[in-house]
RODO-2510 file (C-alpha; in nm, 4 decimals, decimal comma):
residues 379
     n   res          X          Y          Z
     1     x    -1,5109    -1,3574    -1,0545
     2     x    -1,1828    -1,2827    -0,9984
     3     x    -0,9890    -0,9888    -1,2417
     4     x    -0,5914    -1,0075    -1,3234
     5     x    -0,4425    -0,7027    -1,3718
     6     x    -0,0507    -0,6473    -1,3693
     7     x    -0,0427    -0,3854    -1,1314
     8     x    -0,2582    -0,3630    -0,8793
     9     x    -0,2191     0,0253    -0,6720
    10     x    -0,3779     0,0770    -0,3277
    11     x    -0,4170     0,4399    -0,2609
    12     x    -0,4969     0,7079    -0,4996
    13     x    -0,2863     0,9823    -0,3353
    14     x     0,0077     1,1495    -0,5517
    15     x     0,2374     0,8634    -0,4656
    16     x    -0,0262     0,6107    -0,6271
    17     x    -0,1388     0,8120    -0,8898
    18     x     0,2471     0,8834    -0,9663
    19     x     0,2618     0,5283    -1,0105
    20     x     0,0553     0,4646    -1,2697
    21     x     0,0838     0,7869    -1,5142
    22     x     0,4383     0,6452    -1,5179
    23     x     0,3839     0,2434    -1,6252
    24     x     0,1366     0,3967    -1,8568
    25     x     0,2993     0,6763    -2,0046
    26     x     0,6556     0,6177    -2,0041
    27     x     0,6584     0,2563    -2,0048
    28     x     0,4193     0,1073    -2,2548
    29     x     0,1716    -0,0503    -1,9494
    30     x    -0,2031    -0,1182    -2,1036
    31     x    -0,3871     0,0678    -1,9364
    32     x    -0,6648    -0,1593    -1,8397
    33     x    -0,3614    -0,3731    -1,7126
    34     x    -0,3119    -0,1075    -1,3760
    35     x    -0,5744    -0,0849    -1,1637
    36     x    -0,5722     0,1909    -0,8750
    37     x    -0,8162     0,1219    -0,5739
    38     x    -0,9318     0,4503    -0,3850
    39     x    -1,1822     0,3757    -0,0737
    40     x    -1,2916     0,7389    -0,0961
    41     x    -1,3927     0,9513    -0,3768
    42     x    -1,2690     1,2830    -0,4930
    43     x    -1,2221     1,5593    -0,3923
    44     x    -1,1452     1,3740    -0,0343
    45     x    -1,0767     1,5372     0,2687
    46     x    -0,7169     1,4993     0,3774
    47     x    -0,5034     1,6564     0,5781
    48     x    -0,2203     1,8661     0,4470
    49     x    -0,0196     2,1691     0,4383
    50     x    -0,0188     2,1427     0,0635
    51     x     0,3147     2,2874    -0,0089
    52     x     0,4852     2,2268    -0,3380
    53     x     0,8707     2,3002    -0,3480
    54     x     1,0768     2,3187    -0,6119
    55     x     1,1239     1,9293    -0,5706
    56     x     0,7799     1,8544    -0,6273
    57     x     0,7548     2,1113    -0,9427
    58     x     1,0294     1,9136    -1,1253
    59     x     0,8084     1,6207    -1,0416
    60     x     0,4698     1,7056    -1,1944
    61     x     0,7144     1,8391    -1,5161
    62     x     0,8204     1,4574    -1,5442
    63     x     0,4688     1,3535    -1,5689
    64     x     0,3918     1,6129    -1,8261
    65     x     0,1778     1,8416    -1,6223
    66     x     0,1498     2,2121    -1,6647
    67     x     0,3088     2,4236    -1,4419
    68     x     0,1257     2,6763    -1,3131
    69     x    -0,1409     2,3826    -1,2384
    70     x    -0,5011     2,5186    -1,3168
    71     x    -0,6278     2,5014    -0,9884
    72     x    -0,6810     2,7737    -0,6776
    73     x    -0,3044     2,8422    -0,5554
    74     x    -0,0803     3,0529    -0,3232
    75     x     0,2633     3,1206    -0,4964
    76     x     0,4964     3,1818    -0,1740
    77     x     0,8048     3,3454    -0,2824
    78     x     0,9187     3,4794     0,1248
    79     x     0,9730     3,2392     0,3706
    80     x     1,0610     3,3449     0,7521
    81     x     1,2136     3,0894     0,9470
    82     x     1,2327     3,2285     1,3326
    83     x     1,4372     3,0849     1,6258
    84     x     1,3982     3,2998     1,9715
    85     x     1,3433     3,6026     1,7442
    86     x     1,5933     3,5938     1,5444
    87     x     1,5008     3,5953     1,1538
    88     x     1,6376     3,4135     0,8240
    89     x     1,4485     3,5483     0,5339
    90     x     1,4723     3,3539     0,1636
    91     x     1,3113     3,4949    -0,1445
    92     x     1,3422     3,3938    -0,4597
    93     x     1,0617     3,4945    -0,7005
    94     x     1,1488     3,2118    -0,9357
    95     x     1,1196     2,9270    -0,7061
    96     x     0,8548     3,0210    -0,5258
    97     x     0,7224     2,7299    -0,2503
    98     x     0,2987     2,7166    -0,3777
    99     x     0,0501     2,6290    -0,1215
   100     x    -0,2782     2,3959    -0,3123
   101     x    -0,6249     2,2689    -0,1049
   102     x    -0,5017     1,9193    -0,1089
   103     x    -0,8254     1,7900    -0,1735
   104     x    -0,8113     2,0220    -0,5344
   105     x    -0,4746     1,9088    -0,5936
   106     x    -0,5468     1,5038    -0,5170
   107     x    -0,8763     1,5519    -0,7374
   108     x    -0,7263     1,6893    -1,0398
   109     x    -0,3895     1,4442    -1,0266
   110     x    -0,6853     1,1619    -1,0256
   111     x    -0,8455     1,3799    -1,3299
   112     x    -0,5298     1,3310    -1,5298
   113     x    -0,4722     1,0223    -1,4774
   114     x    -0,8229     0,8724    -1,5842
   115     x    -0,7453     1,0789    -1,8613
   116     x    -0,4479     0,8974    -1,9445
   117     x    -0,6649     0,5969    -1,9197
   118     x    -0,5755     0,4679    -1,5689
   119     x    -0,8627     0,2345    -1,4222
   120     x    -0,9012     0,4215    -1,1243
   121     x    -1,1715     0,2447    -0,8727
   122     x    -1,3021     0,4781    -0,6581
   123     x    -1,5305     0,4219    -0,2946
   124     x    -1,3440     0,0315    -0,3662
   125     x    -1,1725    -0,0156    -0,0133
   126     x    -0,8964    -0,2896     0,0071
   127     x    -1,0277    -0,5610     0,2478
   128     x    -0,8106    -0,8466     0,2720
   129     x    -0,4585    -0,9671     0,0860
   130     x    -0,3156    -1,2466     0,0542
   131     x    -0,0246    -1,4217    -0,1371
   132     x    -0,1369    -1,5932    -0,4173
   133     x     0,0722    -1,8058    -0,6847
   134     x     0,1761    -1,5562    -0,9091
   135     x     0,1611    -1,2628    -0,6867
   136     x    -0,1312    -1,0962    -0,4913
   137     x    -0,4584    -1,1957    -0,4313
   138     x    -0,6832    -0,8739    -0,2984
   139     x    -1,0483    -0,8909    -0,1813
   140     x    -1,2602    -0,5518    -0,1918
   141     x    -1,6525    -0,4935    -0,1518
   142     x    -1,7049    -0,5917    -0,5763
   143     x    -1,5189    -0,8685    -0,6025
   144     x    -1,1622    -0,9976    -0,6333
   145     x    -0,8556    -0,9232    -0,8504
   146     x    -0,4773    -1,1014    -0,9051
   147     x    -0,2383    -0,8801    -0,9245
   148     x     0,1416    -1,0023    -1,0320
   149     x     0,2908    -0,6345    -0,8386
   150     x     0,0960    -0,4645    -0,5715
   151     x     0,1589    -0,1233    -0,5096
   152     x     0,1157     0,0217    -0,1752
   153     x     0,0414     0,3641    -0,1766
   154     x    -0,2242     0,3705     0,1179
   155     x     0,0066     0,6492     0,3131
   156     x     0,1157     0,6935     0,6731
   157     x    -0,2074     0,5314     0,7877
   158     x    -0,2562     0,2185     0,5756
   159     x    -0,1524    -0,0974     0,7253
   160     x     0,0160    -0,3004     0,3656
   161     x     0,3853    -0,1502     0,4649
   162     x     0,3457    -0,3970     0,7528
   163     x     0,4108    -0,6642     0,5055
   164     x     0,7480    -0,4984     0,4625
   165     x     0,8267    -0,2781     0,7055
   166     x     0,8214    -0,4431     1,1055
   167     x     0,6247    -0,2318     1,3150
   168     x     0,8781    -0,1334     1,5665
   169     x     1,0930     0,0089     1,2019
   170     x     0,8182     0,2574     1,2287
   171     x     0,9487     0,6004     1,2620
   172     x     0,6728     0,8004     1,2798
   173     x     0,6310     1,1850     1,3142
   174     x     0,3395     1,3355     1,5165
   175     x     0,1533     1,6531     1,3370
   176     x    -0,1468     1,8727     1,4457
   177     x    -0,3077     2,1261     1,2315
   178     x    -0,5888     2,3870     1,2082
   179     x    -0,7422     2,5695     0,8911
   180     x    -0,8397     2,8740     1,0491
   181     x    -1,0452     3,1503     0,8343
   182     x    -0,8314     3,5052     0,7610
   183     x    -0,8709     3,8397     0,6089
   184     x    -0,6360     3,7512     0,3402
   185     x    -0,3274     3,9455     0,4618
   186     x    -0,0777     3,6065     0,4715
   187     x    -0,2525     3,5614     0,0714
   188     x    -0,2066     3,9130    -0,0290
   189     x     0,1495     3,9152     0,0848
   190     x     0,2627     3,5404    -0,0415
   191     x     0,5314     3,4955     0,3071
   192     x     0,5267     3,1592     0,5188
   193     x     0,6567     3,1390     0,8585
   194     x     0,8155     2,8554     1,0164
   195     x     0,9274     2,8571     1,3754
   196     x     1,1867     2,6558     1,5706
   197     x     1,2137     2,8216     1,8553
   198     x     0,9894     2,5342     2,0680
   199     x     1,3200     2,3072     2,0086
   200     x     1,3543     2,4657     2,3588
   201     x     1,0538     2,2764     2,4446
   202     x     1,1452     1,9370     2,3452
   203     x     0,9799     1,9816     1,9388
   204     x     1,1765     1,8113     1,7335
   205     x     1,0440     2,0168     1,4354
   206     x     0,8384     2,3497     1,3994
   207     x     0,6096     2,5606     1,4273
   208     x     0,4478     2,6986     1,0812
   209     x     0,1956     2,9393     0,9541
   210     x     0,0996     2,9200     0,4952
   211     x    -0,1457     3,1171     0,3647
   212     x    -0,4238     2,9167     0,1793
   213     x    -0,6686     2,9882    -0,1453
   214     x    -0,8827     2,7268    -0,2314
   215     x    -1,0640     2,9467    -0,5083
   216     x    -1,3898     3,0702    -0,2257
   217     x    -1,2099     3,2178     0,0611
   218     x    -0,8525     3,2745     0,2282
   219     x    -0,7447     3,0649     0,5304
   220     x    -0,4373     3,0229     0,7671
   221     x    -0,2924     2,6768     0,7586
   222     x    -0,1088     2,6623     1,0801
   223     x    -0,0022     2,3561     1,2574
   224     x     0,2994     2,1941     1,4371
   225     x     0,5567     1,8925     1,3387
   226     x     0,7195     1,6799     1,5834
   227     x     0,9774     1,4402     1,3879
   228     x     1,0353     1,2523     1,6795
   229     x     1,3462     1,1223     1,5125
   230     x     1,5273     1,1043     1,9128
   231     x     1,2046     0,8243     2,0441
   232     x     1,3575     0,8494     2,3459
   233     x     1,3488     1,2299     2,4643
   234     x     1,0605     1,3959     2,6230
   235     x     0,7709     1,4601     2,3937
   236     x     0,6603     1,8178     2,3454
   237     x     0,2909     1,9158     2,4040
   238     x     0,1991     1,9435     2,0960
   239     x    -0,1269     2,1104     2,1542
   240     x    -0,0485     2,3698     2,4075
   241     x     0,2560     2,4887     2,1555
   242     x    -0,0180     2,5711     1,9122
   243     x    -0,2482     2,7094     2,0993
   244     x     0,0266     2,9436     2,2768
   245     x     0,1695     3,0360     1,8929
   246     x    -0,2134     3,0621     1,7249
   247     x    -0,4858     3,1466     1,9977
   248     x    -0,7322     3,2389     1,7475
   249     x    -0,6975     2,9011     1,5535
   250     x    -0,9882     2,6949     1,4857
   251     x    -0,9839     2,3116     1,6866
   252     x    -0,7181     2,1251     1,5243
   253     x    -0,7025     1,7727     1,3707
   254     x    -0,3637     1,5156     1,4291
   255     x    -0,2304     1,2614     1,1926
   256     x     0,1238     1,0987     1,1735
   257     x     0,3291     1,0755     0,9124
   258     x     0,5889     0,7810     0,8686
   259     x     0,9206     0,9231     0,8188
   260     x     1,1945     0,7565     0,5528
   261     x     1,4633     0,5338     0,6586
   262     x     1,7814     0,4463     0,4974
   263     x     1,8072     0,0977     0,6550
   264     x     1,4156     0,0028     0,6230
   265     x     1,3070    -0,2219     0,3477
   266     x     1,0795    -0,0471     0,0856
   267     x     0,9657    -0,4125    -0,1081
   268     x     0,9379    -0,7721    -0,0765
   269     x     0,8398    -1,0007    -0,3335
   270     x     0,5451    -0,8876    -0,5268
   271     x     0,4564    -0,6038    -0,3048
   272     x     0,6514    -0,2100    -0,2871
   273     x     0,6072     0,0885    -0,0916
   274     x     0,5675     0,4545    -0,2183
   275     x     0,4747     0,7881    -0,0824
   276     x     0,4369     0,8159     0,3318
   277     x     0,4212     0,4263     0,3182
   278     x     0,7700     0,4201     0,2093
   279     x     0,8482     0,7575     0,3867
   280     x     0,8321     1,1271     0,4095
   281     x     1,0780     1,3912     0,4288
   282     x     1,1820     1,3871     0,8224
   283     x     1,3284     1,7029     0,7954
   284     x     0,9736     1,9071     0,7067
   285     x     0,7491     1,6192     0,6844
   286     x     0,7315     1,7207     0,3382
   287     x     0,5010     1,4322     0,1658
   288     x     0,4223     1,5757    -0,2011
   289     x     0,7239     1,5607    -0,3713
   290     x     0,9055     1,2581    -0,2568
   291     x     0,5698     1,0973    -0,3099
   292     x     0,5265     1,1690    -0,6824
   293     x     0,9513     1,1306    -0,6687
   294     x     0,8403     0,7478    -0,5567
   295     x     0,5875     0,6859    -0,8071
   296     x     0,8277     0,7377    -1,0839
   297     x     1,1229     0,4923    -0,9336
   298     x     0,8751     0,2483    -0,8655
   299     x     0,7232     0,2724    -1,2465
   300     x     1,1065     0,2170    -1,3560
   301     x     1,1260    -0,0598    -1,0891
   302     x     0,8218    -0,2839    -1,1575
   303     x     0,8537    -0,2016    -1,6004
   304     x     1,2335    -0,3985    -1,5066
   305     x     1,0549    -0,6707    -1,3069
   306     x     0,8334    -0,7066    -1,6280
   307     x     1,1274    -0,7130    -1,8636
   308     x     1,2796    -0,9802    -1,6418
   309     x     0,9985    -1,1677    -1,5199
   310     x     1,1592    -1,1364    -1,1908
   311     x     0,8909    -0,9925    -0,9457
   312     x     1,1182    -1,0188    -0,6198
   313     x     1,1879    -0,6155    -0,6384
   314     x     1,5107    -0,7072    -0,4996
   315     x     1,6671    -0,3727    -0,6213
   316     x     1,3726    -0,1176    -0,5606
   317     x     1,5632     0,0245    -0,2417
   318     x     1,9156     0,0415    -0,4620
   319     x     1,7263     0,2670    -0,6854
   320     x     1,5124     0,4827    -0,4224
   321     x     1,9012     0,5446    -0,2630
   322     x     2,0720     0,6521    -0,6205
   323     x     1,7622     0,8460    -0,7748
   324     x     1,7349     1,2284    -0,7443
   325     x     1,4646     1,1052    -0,4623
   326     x     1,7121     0,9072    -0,2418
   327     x     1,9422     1,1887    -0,2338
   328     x     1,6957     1,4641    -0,1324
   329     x     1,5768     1,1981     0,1421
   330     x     1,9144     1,1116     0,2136
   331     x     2,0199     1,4327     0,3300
   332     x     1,7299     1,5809     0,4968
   333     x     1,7275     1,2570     0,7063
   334     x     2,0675     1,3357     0,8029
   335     x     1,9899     1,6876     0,8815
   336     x     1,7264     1,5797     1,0770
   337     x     1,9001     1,3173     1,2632
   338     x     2,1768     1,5457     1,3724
   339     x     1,9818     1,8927     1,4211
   340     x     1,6812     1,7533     1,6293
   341     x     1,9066     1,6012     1,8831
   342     x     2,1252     1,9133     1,8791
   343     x     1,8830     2,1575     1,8832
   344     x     1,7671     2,1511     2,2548
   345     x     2,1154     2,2543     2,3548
   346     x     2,2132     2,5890     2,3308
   347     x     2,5497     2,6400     2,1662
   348     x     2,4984     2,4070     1,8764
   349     x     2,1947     2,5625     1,8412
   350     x     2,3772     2,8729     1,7710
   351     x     2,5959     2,7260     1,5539
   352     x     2,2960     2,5567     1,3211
   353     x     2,1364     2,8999     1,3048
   354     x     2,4459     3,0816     1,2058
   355     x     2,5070     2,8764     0,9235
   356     x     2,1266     2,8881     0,8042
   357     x     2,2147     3,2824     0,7908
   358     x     2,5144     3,1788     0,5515
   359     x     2,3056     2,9391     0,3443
   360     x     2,0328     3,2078     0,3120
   361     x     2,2613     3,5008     0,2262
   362     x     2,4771     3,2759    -0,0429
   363     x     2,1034     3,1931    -0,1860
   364     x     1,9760     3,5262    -0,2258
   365     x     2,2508     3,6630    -0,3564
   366     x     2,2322     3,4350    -0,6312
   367     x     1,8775     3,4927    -0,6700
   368     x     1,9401     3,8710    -0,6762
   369     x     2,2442     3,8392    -0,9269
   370     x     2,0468     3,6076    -1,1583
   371     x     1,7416     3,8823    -1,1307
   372     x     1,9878     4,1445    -1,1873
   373     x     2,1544     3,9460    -1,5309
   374     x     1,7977     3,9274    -1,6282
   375     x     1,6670     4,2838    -1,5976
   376     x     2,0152     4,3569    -1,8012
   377     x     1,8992     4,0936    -2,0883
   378     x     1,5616     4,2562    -2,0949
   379     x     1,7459     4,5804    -2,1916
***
C-alpha cells in the first residue's frame, strides 16, 4: 500500500521539524498531508554543543514558542574569546547565548510539533528513493509513500543532499567533542570560552569550553572545530589540541558538519535541502539557528510551489540568499573564508584581533548604555 502525502520530511531534527510547524501553521498545509520520518526515537542521542544565539531565539519566536523554553538550560550572558592570552570579553545580560541537552531540546521541538498535528513517524528509517511521476517515491521498513516535495532534513550525515549537492561540493568541517562531568563552577558563573589561539597550529576554527544543565547534573561541553574552509592546508590534530587544552576530559566523540555554500545548489526538482544538509554556519559551525532559519524559507518555498503547481524549486536558493538566513550565512561564510586563511600568519592575525577588541567595546557599550537608560526608566 502505498500513502501520498504532499510533503514528505526526512529527518526530525530542528531543520525538519522547522519545516513542518511552518506548512502547517502559517500556511494552511493539512496536517495529515506532511509526513516527517525519524529513524530514531526521542529523546535521541546527538551530538551538539547546544548553543542558542540570539539568531536562533528570533527563530523559535516565529514558530510561536515560548521563550524561556521549559526545559533544563544554561543562560550564558559572558563569553571569553582568547588568542595567545590575550582576552575579548562580551556581556550582554539581554542576549544572553543559552546552552540546552540537545537531546531535551530535539524531544520537545518534536513534542510541539505532534501537537500541532504533524504526522511525525518515528524508529521509520528512509530506505530507498526514487523519482516517481509526480514527485518522490520513498520505501521505509512499513511500507511506501508518494510524496509531490521531499524534504531533506537528514543533516550533515544523511546521504539525500547527494541528489543535489555533487560530492566533491562537499565542504565539510571536522568536530570532536567530550561531555565531561564538573562541579558546577562554569554553571554557577554562566561564561563560555572559545579559543583561537591553535590557528597557530593549522585549526581553522577553535577551541571552546559551555557549561551544561540537563536538569540531573552539571557538565563541561568542550570540544574543537576545524572549518577546513582552506582543503588544501595542513590539517590540525584535532585530538591532541583537546587533550593538551582539556586533560581531564572524558573520551571524545567526532562528527562533521557540512558547511553552507553560496554557489552550491540547495534543490532540484521535487527534492530541497535544509539544516546541515543545506549547510551550517562555517564561521562557528553553528547548526540550530540557521536550521530552524531553513525550515521556515523552505515552508514559504514549497506553499509557492503549491500555489503554482510548479514543483521544480527553481527559486529556493534566491530566497535562502535574500532571507534574514542568507545574510547571516552570507557573512559568516565570508568571515570565515578570509580569517581562516589569514589567521596562521601573524600580522593579520593582529589586525583581526584588534578589531574584535573594537567590535566588543562598541557592543558593550551599547549594552551598558541601554542598561543604564533602563535602570533610569525604572526610577
Amino acid at each position: 500500500m502505498t500513502l501520498e502525502v504532499d510533503v514528505l520530511i526526512v529527518g526530525s531534527g530542528p531543520a525538519g521539524l522547522s519545516t513542518a510547524m511552518h506548512l502547517v501553521g502559517d500556511h494552511g498545509f493539512a496536517a495529515e498531508r506532511v509526513v516527517v520520518l525519524e529513524k530514531a526515537r526521542h529523546p535521541r542521542p546527538k551530538l551538539c554543543g547546544g548553543g542558542i544565539s540570539g539568531f536562533a531565539r528570533r527563530a523559535l519566536g516565529r514558530l510561536n514558542l515560548p521563550w524561556p523554553l521549559p526545559l533544563p538550560q544554561t543562560p550564558v550572558p559572558t563569553t571569553h574569546f582568547t588568542y595567545q592570552g590575550d582576552t575579548v570579553t562580551l556581556t550582554n545580560p539581554n542576549r544572553v547565548f543559552t546552552v540546552f541537552a540537545r537531546p531535551a531540546f530535539d524531544a520537545y521541538l518534536a513534542e510541539q510539533a505532534r501537537r500541532r498535528g504533524v504526522r511525525l513517524h518515528e524508529e521509520e528509517p528512509l530506505l530507498r528513493l526514487s523519482p516517481a511521476a509526480g514527485g518522490w517515491q520513498a520505501q521505509t521498513p512499513r511500507g511506501r509513500y508518494q510524496a509531490k516535495v521531499v524534504v531533506a532534513a537528514d543533516g550533515s550525515r544523511g546521504t539525500l543532499r547527494n541528489w543535489v549537492i555533487s560530492r566533491r561540493h562537499h565542504a565539510t568541517a571536522r568536530v570532536l567533542e567530550s561531555i565531561t562531568p564538573s562541579d558546577g563552577r562554569l554553571v554557577r558563573e554562566r561564561v563560555a570560552f572559545f579559543d583561537f589561539t591553535p590557528v597557530r597550529q593549522h585549526l581553522q576554527g577553535y577551541l571552546w569550553t559551555f557549561p551544561l544543565y540537563d536538569g540531573r547534573s552539571t557538565a563541561c561541553n568542550q570540544g574543537v572545530y576545524d572549518a577546513r574552509v582552506a582543503r588544501r592546508a595542513a590539517k590540525a590534530p584535532l585530538p591532541s589540541l583537546l587533550h593538551a587544552a582539556f586533560p581531564h576530559s572524558q573520551k571524545p566523540q567526532g562528527h562533521p558538519i557540512h558547511l553552507f555554500s553560496p554557489f552550491q545548489r540547495l534543490a532540484r526538482p521535487g527534492l530541497l535541502l535544509v539544516g546541515d544538509a543545506a549547510g551550517a554556519d562555517p564561521l562557528f559551525g553553528e547548526g540550530i539557528g540557521p536550521a530552524l532559519a531553513y525550515g521556515e524559507v523552505a515552508a514559504q518555498t514549497i506553499a509557492a510551489a503549491f500555489r503554482r503547481r510548479d514543483f521544480r524549486l527553481r527559486d529556493y536558493r534566491r530566497r535562502v540568499l535574500l532571507s534574514s538566513l542568507g545574510r547571516y550565512l552570507l557573512l559568516r561564510w565570508a568571515v570565515a573564508w578570509l580569517g581562516y586563511r589569514l589567521a596562521p600568519h601573524r600580522l593579520p592575525m593582529a589586525m583581526i584581533w584588534g578589531f574584535a577588541h573594537f567590535l566588543a567595546f562598541v557592543a558593550n557599550a551599547i549594552t551598558a548604555r541601554r542598561k543604564s537608560h533602563a535602570h533610569s526608566a525604572d526610577q
